[in-house]
C-alpha positions as CSV (number, residue, x, y, z in Angstrom):
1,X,0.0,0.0,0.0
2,X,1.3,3.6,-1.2
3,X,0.7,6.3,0.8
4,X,1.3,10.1,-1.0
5,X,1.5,12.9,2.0
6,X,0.8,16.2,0.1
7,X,1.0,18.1,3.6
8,X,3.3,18.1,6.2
9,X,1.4,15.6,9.6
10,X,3.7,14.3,12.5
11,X,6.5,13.1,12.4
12,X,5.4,10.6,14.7
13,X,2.3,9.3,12.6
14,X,4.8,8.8,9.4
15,X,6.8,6.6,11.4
16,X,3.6,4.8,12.9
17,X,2.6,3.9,9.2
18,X,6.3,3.0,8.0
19,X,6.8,0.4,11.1
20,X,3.0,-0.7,9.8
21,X,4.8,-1.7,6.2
22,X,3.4,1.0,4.4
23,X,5.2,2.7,1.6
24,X,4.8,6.6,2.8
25,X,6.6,9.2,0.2
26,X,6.0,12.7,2.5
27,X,6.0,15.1,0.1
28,X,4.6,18.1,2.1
29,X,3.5,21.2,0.3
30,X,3.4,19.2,-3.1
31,X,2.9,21.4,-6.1
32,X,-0.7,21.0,-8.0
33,X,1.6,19.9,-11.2
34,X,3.7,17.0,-9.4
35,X,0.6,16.1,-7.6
36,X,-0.9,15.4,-11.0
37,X,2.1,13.1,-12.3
38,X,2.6,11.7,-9.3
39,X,-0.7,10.4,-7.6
40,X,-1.7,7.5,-10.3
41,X,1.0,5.5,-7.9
42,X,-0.6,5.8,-4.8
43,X,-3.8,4.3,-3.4
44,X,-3.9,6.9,-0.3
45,X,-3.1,10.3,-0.5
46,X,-3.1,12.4,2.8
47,X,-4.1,16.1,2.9
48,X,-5.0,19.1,5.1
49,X,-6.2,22.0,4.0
50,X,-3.6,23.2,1.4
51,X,-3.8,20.7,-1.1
52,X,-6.9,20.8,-3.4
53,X,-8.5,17.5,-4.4
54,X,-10.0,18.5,-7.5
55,X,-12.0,16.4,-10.3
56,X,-8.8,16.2,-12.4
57,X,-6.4,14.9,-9.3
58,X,-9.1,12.4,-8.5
59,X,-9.8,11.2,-12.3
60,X,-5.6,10.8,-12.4
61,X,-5.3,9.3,-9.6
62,X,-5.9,5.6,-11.2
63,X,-5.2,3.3,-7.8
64,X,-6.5,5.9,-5.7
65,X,-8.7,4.0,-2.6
66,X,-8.8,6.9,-0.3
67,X,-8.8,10.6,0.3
68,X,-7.5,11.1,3.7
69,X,-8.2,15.0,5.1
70,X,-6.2,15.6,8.5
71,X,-8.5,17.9,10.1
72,X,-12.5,18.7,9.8
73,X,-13.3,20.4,6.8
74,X,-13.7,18.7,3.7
75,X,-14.3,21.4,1.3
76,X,-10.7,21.2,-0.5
77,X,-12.0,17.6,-1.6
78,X,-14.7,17.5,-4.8
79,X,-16.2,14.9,-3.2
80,X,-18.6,14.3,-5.9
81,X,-15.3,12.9,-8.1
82,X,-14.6,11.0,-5.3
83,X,-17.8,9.1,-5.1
84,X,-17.9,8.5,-9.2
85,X,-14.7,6.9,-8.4
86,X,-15.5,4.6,-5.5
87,X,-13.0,6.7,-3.4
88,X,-13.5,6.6,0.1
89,X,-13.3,10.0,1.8
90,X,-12.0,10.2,5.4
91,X,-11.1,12.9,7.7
92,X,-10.4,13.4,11.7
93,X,-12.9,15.8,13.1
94,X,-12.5,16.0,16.9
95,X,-8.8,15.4,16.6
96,X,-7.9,19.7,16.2
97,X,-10.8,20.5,17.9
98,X,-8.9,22.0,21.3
99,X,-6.7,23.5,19.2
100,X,-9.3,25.8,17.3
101,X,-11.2,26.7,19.9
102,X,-8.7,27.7,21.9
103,X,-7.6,29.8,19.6
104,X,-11.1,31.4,19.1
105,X,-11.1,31.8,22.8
106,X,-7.9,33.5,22.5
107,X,-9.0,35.8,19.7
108,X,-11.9,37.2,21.9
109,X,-9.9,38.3,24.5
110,X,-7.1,40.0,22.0
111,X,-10.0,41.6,21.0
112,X,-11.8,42.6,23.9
113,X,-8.3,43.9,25.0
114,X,-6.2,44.9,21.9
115,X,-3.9,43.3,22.9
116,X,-1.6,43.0,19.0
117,X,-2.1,46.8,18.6
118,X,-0.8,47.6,21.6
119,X,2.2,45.2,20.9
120,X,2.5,46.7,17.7
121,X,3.1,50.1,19.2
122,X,5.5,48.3,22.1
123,X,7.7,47.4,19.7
124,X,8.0,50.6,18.1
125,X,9.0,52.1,21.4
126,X,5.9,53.6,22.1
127,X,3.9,53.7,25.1
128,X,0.4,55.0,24.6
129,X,-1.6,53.6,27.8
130,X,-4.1,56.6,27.1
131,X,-5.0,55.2,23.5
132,X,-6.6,51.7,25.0
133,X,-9.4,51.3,27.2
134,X,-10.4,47.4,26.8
135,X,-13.5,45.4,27.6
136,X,-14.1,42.1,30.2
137,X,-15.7,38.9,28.6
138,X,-17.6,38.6,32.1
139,X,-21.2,38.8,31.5
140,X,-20.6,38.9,27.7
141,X,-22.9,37.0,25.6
142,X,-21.4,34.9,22.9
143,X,-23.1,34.0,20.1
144,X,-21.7,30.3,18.8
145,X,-23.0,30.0,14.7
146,X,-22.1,26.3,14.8
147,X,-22.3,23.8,18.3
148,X,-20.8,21.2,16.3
149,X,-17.2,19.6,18.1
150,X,-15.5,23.1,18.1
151,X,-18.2,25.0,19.0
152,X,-19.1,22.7,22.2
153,X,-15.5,23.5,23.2
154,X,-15.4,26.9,22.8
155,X,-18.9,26.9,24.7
156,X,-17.7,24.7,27.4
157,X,-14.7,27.7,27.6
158,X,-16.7,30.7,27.4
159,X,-19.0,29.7,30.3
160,X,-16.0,29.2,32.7
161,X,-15.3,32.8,31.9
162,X,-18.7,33.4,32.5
163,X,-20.1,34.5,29.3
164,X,-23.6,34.0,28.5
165,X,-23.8,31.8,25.1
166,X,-26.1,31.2,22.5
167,X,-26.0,29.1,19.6
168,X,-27.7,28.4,16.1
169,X,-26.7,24.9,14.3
170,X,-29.6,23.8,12.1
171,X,-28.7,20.2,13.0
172,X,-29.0,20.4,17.1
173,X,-31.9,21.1,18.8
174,X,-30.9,21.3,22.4
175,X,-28.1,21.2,24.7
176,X,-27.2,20.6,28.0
177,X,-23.8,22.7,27.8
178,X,-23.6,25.1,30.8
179,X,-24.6,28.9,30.1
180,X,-25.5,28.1,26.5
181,X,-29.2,28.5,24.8
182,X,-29.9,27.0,21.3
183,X,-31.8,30.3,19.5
184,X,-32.6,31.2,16.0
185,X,-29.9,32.7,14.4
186,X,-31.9,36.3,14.1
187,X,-31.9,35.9,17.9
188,X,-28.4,35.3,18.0
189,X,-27.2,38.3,15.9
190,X,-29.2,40.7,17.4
191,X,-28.5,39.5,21.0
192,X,-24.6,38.9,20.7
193,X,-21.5,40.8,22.2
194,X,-19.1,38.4,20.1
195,X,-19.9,36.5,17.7
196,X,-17.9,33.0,16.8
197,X,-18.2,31.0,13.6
198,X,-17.9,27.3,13.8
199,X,-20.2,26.1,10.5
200,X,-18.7,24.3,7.5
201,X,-18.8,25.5,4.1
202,X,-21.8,24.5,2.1
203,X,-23.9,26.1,-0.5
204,X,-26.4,26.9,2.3
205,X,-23.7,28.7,4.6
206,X,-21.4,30.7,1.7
207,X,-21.5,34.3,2.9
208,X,-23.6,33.7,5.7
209,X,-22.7,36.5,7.2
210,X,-23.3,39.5,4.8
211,X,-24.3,43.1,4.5
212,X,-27.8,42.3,5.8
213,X,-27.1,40.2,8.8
214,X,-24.2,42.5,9.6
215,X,-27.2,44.9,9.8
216,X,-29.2,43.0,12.3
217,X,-26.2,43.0,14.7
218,X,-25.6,45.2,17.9
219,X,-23.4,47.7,17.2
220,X,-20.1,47.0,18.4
221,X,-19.6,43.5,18.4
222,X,-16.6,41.4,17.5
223,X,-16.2,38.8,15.0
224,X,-14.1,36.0,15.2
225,X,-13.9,33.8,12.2
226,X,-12.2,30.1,12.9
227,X,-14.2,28.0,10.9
228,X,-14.2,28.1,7.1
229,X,-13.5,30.4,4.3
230,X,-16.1,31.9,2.5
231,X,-18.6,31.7,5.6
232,X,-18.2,35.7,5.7
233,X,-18.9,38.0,2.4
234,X,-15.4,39.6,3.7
235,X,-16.0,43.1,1.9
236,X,-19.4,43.4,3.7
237,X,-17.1,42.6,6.8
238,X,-14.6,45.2,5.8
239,X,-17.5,48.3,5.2
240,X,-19.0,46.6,8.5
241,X,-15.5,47.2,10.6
242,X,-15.2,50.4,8.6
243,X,-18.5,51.7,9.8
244,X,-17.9,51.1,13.0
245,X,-20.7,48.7,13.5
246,X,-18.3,45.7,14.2
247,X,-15.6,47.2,16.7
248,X,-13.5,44.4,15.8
249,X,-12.5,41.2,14.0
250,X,-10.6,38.1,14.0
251,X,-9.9,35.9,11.2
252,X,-8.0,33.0,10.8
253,X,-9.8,31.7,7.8
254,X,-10.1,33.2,4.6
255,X,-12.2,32.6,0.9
256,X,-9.5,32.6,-0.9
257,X,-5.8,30.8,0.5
258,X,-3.5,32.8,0.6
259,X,-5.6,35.6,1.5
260,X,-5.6,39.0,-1.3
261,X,-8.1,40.5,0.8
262,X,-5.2,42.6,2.4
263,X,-7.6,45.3,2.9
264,X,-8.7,44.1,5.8
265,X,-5.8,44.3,7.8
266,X,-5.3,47.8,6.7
267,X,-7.9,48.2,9.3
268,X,-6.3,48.5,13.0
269,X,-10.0,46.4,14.4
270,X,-8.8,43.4,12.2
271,X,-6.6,41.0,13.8
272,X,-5.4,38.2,11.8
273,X,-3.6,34.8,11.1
274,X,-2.6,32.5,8.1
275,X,-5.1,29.7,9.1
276,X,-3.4,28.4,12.1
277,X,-6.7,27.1,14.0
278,X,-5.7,23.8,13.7
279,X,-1.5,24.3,14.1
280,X,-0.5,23.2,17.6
281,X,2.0,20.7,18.2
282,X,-0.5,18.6,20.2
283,X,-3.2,18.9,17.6
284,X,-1.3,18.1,15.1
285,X,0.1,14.9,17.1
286,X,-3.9,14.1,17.2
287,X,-4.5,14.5,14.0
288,X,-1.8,12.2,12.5
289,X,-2.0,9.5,14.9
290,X,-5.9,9.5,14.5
291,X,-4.8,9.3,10.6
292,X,-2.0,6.1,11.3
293,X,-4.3,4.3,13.7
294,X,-7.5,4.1,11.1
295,X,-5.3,3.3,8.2
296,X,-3.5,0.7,9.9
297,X,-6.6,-0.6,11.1
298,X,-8.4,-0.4,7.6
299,X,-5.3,-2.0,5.4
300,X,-2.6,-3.4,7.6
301,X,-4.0,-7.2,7.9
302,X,-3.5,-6.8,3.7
303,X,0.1,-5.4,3.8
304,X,3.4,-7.8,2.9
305,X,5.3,-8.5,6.6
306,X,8.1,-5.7,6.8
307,X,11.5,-6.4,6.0
């Protein structure tokens, strides 16, 4: 069995699946052209959220069996193509999920508190105490748009702090999470302090937050945006910031990857990061050994001994 990495997992896990007799080539950060030439070799190929499983990588990819995702999202794969093909589709939801909302968690209070501009300013030898007056997250309400894995944690999270949270996810209808309320999402927009997005991307959820919903918000809440790019219409986002209806946002996630929606960050209330939700060196130990352990369960009794 040939396994294609086309983004860099632990160390750890390639070692797991080499001392299982698999044939693992790690060829992290793969371009779209060697992926093409390449993949008709392997029957697994292993991705996160760089590397785009197109149509045309599937329809090359002759012995291709599975489409491995190291994380939750699955919108880098046409799935479709996979399906036509008989490729399975697998991915590790809970594995990052600490991870992201951790960092969402984080993001509210660098935004409640400003806490990169006033680094920024630090480091350029300035000390403005005057220019910052921050906010507590005590008594805030959260909204959570998505109570799936990642947005139970950063639920669970936020009530310890003692926020008040409530949550839309058209696929849960209650919840015995402390301090949290399942609401409509009108409820939630016009209700929320902060406002986290934890929904997948679907034709249903692109641009769910627009101009209009922006609207329907109370002025002066934050955004952070941890789930998945294209979930926020981000020019309505940057005329919302602009406006001063949304005091601030966070974003880690963007519709297009690399971002060249630079605009935004040419905003001092927009706080930002390459898509790092997932990056910690324990989530990414989850993630790949979540990855080994199911394909070692899945193939290994029909692998050659080693040696």
């Amino acid at each position: 069995m040939k396994i294609l990495i086309c983004d860099p997992i632990a160390k750890d896990a390639v070692e797991k699946l080499k001392n299982a007799c698999f044939t693992v080539d790690d060829k992290g950060g793969i371009t779209k052209e060697d992926l093409l030439k390449v993949i008709a070799e392997y029957e697994v190929m292993i991705v996160r959220s760089a590397t785009k499983v197109t149509k045309e990588v599937v329809e090359a990819g002759k012995n291709l069996k599975v489409v491995f995702r190291g994380g939750v999202g699955l919108d880098n794969i046409d799935q479709e193509a996979c399906k036509a093909k008989g490729v399975e589709v697998l991915n590790t939801p809970g594995a990052s999920s600490i991870s992201v909302a951790e960092l969402a968690i984080g993001y509210m209070f660098a935004l409640a508190r400003e806490i990169p501009q006033a680094t920024t300013l630090m480091k350029q030898s300035k000390w403005e105490k005057k220019r910052f007056k921050g906010a507590e997250l005590y008594r805030k309400t959260l909204g959570l748009l998505g109570l799936g894995r990642i947005g139970s944690e950063v639920a669970k999270r936020a009530a310890a702090l003692g926020m008040n949270v409530l949550a839309y996810d058209p696929y849960v209808k209650k919840t015995e999470l402390p301090n949290t309320k399942m609401v409509t999402w009108e409820e939630l927009l016009k209700n929320s302090d902060y406002i986290s997005l934890h929904l997948p991307l679907t034709p249903e959820t692109k641009h769910f937050l627009n101009r209009d919903k922006f609207a329907m918000m109370k002025k002066g809440v934050r955004i952070v945006q941890c789930s998945r790019g294209g979930v926020i219409e981000e020019n309505d986002l940057y005329e919302a910031v602009k406006s001063g209806l949304v005091a601030g946002a966070a974003m880690d996630v963007f519709e297009k990857e690399p971002t060249e929606n630079w605009k935004l960050f040419e905003l001092d209330q927009v706080i930002g990061t390459p898509h790092l939700g997932a990056t910690t060196v324990e989530g990414q130990f989850r993630v790949g050994m979540e990855m080994a352990d199911v394909l070692i369960a899945k193939f290994a009794a029909k692998q050659p001994a080693c040696g």
